[in-house]
KEGUMAR-959702 format. One record per residue (C-alpha): z, y, x; residue in one letter; residue number from 1. Coordinates in steps of 0.1 Angstrom, whole numbers, plus 5000, padded with zeros to 4 digits. Layout:
BEGIN
Z; Y; X; A; NUM
...
This chain:
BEGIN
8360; 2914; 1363; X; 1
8370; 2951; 1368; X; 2
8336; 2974; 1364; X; 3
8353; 3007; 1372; X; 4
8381; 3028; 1362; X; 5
8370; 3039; 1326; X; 6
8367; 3007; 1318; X; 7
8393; 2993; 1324; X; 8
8414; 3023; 1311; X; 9
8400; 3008; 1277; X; 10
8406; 2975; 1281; X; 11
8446; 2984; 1291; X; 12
8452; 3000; 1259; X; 13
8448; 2971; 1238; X; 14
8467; 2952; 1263; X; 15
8495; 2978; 1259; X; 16
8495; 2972; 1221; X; 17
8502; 2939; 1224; X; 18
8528; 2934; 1247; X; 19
8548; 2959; 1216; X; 20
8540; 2934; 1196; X; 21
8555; 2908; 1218; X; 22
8588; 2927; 1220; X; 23
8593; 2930; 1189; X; 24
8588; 2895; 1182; X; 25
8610; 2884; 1211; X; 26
8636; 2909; 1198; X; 27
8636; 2907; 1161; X; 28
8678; 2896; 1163; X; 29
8683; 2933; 1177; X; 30
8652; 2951; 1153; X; 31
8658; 2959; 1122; X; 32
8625; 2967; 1111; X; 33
8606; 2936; 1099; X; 34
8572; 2954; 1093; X; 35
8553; 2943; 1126; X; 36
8524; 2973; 1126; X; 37
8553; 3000; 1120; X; 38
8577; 2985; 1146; X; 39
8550; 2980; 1174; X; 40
8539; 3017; 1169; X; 41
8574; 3027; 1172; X; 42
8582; 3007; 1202; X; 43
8554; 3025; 1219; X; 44
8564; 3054; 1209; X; 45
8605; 3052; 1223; X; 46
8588; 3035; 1256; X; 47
8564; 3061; 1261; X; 48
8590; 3090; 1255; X; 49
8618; 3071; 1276; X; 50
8600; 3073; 1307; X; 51
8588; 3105; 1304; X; 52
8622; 3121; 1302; X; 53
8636; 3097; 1328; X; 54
8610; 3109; 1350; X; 55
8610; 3145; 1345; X; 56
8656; 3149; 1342; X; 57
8667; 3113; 1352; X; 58
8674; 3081; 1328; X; 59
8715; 3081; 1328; X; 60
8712; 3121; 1326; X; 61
8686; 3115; 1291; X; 62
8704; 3112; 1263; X; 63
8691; 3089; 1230; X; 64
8695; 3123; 1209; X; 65
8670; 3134; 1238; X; 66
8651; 3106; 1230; X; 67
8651; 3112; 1195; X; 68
8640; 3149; 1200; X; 69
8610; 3136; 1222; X; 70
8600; 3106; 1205; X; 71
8600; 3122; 1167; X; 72
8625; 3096; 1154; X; 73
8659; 3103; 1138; X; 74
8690; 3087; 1153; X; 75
8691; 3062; 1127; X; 76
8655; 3055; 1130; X; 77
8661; 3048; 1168; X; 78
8696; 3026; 1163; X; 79
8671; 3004; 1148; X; 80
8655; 2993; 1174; X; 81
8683; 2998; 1204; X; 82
8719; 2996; 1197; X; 83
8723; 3013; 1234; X; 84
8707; 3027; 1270; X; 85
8712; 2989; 1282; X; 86
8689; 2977; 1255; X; 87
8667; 3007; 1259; X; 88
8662; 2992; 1294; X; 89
8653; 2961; 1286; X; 90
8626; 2970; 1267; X; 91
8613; 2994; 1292; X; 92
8615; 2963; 1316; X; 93
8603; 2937; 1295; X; 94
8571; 2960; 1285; X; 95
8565; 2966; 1325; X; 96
8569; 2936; 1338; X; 97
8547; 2916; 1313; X; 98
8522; 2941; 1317; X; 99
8516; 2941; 1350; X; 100
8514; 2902; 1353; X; 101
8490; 2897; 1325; X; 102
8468; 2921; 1336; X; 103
8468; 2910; 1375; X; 104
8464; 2871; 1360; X; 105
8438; 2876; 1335; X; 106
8420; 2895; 1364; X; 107
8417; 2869; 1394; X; 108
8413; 2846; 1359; X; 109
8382; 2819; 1369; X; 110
8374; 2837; 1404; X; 111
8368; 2812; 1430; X; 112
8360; 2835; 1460; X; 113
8395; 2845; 1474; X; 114
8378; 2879; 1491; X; 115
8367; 2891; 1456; X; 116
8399; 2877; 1438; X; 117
8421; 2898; 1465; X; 118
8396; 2931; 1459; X; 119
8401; 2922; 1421; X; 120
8439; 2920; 1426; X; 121
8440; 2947; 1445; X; 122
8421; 2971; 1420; X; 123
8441; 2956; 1386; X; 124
8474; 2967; 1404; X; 125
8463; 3002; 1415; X; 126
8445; 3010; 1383; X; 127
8476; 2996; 1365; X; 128
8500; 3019; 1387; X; 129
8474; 3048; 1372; X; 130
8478; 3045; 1338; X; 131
8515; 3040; 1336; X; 132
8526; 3053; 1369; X; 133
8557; 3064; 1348; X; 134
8569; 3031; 1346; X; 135
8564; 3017; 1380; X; 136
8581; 3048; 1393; X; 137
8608; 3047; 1368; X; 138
8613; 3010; 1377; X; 139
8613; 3019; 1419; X; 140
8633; 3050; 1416; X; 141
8661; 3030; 1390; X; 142
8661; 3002; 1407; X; 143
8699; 3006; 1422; X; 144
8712; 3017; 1392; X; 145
8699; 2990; 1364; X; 146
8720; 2961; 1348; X; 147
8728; 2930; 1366; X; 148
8706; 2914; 1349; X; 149
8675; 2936; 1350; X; 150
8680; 2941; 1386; X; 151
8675; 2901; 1393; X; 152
8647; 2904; 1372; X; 153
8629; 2937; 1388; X; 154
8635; 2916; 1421; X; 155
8619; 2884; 1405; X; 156
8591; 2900; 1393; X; 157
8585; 2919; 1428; X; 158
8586; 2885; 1442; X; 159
8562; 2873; 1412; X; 160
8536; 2895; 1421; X; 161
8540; 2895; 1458; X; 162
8533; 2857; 1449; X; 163
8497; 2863; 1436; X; 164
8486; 2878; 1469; X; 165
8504; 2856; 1489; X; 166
8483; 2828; 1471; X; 167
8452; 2841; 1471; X; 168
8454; 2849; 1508; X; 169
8467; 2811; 1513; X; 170
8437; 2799; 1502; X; 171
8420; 2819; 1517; X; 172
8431; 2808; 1547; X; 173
8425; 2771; 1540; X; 174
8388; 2777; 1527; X; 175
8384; 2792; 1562; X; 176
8374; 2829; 1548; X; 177
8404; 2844; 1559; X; 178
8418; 2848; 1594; X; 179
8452; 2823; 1599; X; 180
8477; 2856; 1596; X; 181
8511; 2849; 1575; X; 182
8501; 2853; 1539; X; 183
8540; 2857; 1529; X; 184
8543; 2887; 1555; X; 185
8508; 2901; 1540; X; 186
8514; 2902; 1505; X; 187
8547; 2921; 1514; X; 188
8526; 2944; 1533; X; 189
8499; 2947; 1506; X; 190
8526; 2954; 1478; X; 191
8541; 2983; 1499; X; 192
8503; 3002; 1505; X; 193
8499; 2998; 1469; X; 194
8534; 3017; 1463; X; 195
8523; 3043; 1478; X; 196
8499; 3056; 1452; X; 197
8524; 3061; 1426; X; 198
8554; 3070; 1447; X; 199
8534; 3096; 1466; X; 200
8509; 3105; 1443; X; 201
8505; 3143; 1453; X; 202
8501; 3137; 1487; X; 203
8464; 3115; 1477; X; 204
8457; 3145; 1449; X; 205
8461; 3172; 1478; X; 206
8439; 3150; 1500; X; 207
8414; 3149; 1470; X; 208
8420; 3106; 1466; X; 209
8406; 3092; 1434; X; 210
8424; 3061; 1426; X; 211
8393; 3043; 1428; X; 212
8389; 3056; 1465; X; 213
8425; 3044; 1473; X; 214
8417; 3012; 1458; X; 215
8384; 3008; 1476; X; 216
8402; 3018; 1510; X; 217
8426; 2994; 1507; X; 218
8398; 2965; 1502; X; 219
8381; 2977; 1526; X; 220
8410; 2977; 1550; X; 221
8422; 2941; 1543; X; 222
8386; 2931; 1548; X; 223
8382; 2939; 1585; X; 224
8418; 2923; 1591; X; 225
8411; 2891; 1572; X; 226
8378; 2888; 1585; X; 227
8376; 2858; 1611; X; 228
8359; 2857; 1643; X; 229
8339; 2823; 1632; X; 230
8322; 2844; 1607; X; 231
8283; 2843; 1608; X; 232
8282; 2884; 1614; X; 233
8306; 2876; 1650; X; 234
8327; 2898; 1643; X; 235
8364; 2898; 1632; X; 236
8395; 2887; 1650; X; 237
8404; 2859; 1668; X; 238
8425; 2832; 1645; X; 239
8463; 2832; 1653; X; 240
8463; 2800; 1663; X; 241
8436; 2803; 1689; X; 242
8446; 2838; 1705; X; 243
8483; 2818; 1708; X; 244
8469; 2791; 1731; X; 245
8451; 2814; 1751; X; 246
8475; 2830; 1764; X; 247
């Protein structure tokens, strides 16, 4: 369960650390290093400076002598662990994407309640899109431009995660909590209001937002629209189904 934003700020680091771990394990035909502790730490390290140059001049406009300059690592340190910009993605990629489903999984992990598995979803993803905005805006705003193959798996993974809501509202639907809407159509929905923290992020800082307070809006929002009219309080709206024969 997500306390508050500190806290889970924590509990992402170690999270972060691990999935280096994992890529270098997945990857050890293309790493050269075979020292675990040094190659994670180094994988961080080319991640975290990739994104921040391809934020701040553009990925195919960063160069990996750039990337050397930024990340502290010589050009033969680096050709160790990439042999090009196409492997350089796939890391950045791979390191996203499995971060962003373990940490929305382990989450909603045990929660029977679909209303606090959805507000428990909901905050993972937009605390997550905090902490490494970089990489969710990298990943939007490169979209058009990646591989073949990462672009089918940016798509799959957008439709992996539109998934989880999509299930959680499904059921519930069927446990009678939620309002009969079309969970599919929903999710979509909820994935685009979550976008817009990190791809308009000065617009919320103007307006004085915390991410927290975007978060809570959000729940809040969904609430009221999910909420049936059956509900003991009598208030909500009317089920789909019901407002169709009525008219």
């Amino acid at each position: 369960m997500i306390q508050d934003f500190e806290a889970f700020k924590g509990e992402l680091s170690l999270s972060k650390e691990e999935i280096c771990r994992e890529l270098f394990q997945e990857n050890t035909d293309r790493i050269r290093i075979k020292k675990e502790a040094t190659a994670t730490r180094n994988l961080a390290r080319i991640i975290d400076s990739t994104l921040r140059l391809a934020n701040s001049q553009g990925f195919h406009a960063m160069t990996l002598r750039d990337l050397c300059a930024d990340s502290g690592l010589s050009m033969g340190g680096l050709y160790a662990y990439i042999r090009n910009k196409d492997d350089l993605i796939h890391l950045i990629q791979s390191h996203g994407f499995k971060l962003t489903r373990r940490t929305l999984l382990h989450y909603i992990d045990g929660i029977e309640d679909p209303a606090e598995k959805l507000s428990q979803a909901i905050r993972a993803h937009v605390y997550l899109s905090e902490l490494i905005r970089p990489w969710f805006y990298f990943s939007y705003m490169e979209a058009k431009s990646l591989p073949p193959i990462e672009k089918q798996n940016a798509i799959a993974t957008e439709r992996e995660i539109e998934t989880i809501f999509c299930n959680i509202v499904t059921e519930g639907i069927e446990q009678g909590v939620f309002r009969d809407i079309n969970p599919r159509l929903l999710s979509s929905l909820i994935k685009a209001m979550m976008q817009d923290w990190y791809l308009k992020r000065r617009k919320y800082r103007d307006q004085g937002v915390s991410v927290e307070a975007f978060a809570e809006q959000i729940r809040e929002l969904l609430q009221c629209y999910l909420l049936p009219l059956d509900r003991e309080a009598g208030v909500g709206y009317p089920r789909v189904a019901e407002a169709t024969s009525s008219t």
